[in-house]
N, CA and C of each residue as an Amber inpcrd file, in Angstrom:
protein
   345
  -8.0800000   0.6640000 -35.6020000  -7.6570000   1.4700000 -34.4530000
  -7.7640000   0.6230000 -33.1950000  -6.9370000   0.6090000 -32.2830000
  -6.9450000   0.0420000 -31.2960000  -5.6390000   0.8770000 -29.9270000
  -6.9820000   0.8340000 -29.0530000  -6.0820000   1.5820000 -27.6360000
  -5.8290000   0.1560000 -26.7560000  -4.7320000  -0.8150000 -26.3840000
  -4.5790000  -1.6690000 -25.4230000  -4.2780000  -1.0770000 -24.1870000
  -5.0280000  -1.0530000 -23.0180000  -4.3700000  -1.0620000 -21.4990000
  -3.6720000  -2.3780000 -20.9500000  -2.8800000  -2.2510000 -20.2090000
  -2.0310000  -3.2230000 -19.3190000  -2.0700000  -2.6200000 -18.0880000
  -1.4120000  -3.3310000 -17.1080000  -0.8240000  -3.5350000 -15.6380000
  -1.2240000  -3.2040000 -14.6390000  -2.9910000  -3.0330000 -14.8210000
  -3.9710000  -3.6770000 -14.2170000  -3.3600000  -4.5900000 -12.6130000
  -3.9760000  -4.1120000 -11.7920000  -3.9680000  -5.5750000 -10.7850000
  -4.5920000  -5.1490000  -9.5120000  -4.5770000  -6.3780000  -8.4620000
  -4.6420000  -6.0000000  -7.3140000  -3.2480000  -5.6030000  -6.6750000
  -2.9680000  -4.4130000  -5.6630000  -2.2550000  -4.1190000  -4.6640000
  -2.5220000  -3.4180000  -3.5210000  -2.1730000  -3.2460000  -2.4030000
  -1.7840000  -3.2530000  -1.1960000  -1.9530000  -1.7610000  -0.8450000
  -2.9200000  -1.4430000   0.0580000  -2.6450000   0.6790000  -0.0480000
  -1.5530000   1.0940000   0.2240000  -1.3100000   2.0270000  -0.4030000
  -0.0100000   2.8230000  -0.4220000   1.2420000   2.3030000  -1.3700000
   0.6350000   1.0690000  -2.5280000   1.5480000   0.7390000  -3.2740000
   1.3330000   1.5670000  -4.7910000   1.8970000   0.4650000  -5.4980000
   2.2850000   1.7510000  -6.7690000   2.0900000   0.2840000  -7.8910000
   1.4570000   1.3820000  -9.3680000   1.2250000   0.3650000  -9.9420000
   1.3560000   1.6550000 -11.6050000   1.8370000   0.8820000 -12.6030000
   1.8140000   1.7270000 -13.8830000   0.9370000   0.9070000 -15.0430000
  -0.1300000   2.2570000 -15.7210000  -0.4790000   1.5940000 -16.1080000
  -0.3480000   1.7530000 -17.6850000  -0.3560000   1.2810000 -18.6900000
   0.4410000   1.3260000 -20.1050000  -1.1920000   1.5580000 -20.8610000
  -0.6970000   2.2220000 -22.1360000  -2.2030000   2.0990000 -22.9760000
  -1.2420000   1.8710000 -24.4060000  -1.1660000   0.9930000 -25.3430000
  -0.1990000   0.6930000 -26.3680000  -1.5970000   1.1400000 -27.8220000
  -0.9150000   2.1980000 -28.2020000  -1.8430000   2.5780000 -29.6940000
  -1.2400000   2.4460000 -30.8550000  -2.1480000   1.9020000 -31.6750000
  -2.1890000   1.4480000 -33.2520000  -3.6390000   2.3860000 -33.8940000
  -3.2130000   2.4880000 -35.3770000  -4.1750000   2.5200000 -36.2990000
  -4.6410000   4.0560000 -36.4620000  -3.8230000   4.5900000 -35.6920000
  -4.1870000   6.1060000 -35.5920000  -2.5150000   7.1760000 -35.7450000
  -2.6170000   7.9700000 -35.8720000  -1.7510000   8.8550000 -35.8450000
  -1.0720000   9.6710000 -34.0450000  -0.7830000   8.4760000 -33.5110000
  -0.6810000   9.0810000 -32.0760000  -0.2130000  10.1270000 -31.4350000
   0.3700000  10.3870000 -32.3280000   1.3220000  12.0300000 -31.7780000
   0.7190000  13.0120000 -31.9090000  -0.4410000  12.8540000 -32.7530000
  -1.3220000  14.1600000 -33.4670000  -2.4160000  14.3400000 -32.1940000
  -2.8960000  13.5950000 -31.3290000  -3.9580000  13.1930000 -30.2630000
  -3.3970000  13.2220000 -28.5560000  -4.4420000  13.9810000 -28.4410000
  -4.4490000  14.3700000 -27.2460000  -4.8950000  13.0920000 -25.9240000
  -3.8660000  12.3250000 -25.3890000  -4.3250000  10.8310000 -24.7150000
  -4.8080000  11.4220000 -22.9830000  -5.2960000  10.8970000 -22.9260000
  -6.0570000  10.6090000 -21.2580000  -6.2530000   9.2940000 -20.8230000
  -6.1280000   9.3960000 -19.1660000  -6.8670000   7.9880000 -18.9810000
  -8.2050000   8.5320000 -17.2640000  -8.8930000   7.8050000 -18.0150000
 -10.8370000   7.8610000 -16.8850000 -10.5490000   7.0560000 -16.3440000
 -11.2160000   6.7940000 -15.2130000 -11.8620000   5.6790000 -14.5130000
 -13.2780000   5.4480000 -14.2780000 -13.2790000   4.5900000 -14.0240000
 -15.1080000   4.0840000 -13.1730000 -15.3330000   2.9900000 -12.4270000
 -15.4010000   3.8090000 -11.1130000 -16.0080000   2.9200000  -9.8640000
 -17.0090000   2.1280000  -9.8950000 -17.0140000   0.9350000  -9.3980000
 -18.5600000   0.5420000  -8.9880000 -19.2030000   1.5470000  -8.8950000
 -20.6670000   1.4220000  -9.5370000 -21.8760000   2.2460000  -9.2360000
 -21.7800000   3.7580000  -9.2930000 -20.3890000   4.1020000  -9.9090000
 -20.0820000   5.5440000 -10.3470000 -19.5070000   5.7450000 -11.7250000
 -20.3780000   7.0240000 -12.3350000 -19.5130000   7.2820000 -13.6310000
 -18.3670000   7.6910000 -13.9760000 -18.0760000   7.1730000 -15.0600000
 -16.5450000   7.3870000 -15.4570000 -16.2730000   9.0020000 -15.6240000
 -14.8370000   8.9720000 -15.1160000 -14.5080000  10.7020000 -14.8050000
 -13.0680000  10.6760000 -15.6270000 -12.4120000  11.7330000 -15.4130000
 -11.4450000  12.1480000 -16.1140000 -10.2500000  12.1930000 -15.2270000
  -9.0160000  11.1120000 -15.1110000  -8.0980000  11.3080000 -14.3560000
  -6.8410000  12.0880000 -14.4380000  -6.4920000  11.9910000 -15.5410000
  -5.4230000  12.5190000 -16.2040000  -5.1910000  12.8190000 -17.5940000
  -4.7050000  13.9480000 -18.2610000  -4.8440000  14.0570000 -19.5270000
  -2.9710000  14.7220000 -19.7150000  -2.7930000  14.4290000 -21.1270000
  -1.8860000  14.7330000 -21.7140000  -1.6390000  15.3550000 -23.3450000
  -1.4610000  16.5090000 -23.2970000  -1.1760000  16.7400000 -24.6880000
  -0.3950000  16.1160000 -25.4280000  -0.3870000  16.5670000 -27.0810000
   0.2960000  15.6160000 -27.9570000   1.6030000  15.6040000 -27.8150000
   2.0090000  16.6980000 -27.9030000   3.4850000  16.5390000 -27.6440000
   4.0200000  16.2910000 -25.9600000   3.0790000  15.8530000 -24.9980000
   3.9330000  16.1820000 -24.0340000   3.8840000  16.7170000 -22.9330000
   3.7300000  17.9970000 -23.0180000   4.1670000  19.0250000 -22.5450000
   2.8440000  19.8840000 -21.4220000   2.2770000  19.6150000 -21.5790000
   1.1540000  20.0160000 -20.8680000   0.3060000  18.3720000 -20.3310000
   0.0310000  18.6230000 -18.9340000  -0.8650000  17.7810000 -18.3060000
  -1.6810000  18.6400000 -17.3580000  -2.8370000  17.6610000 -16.9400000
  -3.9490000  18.3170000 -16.2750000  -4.4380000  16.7600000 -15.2860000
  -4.6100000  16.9500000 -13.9630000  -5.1610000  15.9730000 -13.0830000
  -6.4490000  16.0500000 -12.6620000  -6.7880000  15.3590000 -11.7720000
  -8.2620000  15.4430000 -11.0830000  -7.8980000  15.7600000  -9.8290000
  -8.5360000  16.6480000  -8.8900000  -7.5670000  16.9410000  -7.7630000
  -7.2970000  15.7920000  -6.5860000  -8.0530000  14.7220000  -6.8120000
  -8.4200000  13.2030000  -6.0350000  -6.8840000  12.9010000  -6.1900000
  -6.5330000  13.1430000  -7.7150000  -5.1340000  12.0250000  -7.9160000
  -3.3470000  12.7730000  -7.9590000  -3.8820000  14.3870000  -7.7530000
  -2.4660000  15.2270000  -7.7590000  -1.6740000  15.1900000  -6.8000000
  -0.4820000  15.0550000  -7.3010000   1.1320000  14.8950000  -6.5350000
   1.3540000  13.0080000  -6.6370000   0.2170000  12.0910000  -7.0660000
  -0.0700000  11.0620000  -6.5390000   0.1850000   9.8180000  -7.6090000
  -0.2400000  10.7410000  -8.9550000  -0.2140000  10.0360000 -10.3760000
   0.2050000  10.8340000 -11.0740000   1.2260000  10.2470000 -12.2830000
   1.7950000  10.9610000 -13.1340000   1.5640000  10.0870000 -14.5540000
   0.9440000  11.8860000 -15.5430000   0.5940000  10.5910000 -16.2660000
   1.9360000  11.1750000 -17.4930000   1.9720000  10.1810000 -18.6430000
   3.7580000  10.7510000 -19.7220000   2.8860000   9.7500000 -20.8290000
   4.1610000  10.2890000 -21.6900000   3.8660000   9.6550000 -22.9880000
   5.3390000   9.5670000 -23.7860000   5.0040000   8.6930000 -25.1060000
   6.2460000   8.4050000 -25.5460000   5.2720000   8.0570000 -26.9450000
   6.0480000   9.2140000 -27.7850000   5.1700000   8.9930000 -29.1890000
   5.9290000   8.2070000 -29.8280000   7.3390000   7.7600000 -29.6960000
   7.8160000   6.7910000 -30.8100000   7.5370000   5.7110000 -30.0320000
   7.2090000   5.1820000 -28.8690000   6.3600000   3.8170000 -29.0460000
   4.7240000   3.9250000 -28.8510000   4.2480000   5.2550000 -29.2320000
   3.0430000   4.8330000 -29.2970000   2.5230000   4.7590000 -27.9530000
   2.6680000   5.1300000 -27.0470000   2.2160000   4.2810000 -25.9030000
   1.8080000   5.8090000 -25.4930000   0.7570000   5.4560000 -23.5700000
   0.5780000   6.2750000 -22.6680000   0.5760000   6.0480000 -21.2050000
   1.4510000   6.6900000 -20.1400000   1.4980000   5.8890000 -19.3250000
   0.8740000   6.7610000 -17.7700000   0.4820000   5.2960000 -17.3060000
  -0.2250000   6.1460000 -15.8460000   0.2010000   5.5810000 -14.8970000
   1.6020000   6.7270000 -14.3340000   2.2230000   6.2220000 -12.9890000
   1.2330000   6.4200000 -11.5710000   1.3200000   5.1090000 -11.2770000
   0.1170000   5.6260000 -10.0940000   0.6980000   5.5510000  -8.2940000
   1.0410000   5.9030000  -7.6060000   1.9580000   6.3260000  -6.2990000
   0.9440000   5.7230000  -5.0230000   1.1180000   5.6160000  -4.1250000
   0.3690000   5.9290000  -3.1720000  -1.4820000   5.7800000  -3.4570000
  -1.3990000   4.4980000  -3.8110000  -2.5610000   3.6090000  -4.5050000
  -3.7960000   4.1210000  -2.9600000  -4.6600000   4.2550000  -2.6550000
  -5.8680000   4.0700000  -1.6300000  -7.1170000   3.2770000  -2.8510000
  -7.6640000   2.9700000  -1.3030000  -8.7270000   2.0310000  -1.8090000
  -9.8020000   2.6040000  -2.5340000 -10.1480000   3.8440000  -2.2460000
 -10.5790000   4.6090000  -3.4840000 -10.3870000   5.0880000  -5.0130000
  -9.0620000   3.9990000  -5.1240000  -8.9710000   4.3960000  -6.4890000
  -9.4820000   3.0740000  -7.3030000  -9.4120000   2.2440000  -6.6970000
 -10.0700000   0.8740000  -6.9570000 -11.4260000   1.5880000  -8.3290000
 -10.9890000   0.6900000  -9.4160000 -11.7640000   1.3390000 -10.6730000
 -11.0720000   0.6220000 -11.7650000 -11.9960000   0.7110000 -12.9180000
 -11.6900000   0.4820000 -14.2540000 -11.2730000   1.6550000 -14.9550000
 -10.1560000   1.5970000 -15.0950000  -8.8190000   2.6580000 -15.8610000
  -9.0280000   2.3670000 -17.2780000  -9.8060000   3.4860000 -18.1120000
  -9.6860000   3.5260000 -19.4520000  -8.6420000   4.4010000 -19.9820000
  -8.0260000   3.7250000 -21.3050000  -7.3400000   5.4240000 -22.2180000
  -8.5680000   5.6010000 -23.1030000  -7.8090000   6.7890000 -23.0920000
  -8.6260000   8.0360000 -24.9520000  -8.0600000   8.7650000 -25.2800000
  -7.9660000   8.5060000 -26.8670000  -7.3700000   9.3060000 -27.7950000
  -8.2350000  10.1620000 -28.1810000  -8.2570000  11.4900000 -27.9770000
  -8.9450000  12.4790000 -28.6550000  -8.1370000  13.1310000 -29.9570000
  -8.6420000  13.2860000 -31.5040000  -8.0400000  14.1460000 -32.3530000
  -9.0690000  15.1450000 -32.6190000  -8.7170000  15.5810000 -33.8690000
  -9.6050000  16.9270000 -34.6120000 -11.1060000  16.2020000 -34.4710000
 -11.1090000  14.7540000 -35.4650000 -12.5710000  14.4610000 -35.5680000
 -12.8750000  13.0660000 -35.3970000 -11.8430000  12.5740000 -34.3860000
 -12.0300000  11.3700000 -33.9540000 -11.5940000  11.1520000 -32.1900000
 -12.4410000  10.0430000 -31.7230000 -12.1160000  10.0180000 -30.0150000
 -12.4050000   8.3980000 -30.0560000 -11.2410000   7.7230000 -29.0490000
 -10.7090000   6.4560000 -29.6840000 -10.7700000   5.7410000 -27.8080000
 -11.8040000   4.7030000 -27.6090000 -11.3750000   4.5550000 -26.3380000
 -10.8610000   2.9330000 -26.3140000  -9.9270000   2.9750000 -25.2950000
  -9.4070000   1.5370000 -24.7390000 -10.6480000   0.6030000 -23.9670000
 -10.0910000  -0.5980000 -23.5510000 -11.3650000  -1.6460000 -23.1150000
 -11.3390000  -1.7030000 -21.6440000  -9.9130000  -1.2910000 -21.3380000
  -9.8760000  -0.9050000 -19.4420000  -9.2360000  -2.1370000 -19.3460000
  -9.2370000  -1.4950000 -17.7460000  -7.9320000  -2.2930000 -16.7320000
  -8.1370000  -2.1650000 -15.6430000  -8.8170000  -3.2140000 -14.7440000
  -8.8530000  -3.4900000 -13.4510000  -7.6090000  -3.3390000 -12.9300000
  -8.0050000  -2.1160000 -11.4890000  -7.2110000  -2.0070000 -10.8060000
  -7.7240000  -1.6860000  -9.4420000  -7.4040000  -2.8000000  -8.4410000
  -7.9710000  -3.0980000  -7.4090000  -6.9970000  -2.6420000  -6.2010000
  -7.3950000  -1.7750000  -4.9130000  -6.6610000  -1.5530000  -4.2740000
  -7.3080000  -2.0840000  -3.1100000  -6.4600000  -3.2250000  -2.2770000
  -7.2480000  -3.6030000  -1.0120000  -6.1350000  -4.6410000  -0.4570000
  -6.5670000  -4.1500000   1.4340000  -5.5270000  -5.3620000   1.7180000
  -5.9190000  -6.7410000   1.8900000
């Protein structure tokens, strides 16, 4: 099993950055994906979640109207459009796959917001 994040980086406030989570080894369509973060010196929280098919999402109210998160079960993937970047979002962006009796996390993705 393996969750990969990408596209990670530093940018500029008020820019925009997406971030990818590419899954293997699991049944992805069946699992409910999210992606956390964690600040320096703060615990990891819950930014965005997505049901299996789709169709239902849920935000943190820090990141609504601001980040959008989607999915695409024939490539496997999960994605976190992120808008209107502030320096508070500056954090390590994990995914997770939650199923019936398994919860599957990625290794993260620096994403630095500063001018």
């Amino acid at each position: 099993v393996q969750l990969v994040e990408s596209g990670g980086g530093l940018v500029q406030p008020g820019g925009s950055l997406r971030l990818s989570c590419a899954a293997s080894g699991f049944t992805f369509s069946s699992y409910t994906m999210s992606w956390y973060r964690r600040a320096p010196g703060k615990e990891r929280y819950l930014v965005a979640r997505i049901n299996s098919a789709g169709g239902s999402t849920n935000y943190a109210d820090s990141v609504k109207g601001r980040f959008t998160i989607s999915r695409d079960n024939a490539k496997n993937t999960v994605y976190l459009q992120m808008n209107s970047l502030k320096p508070e979002d500056t954090a390590v962006y994990y995914c997770q796959a939650v199923g019936t009796w398994h919860v599957y996390w990625g290794q993260g993705t620096q994403v630095t917001v500063s001018s």
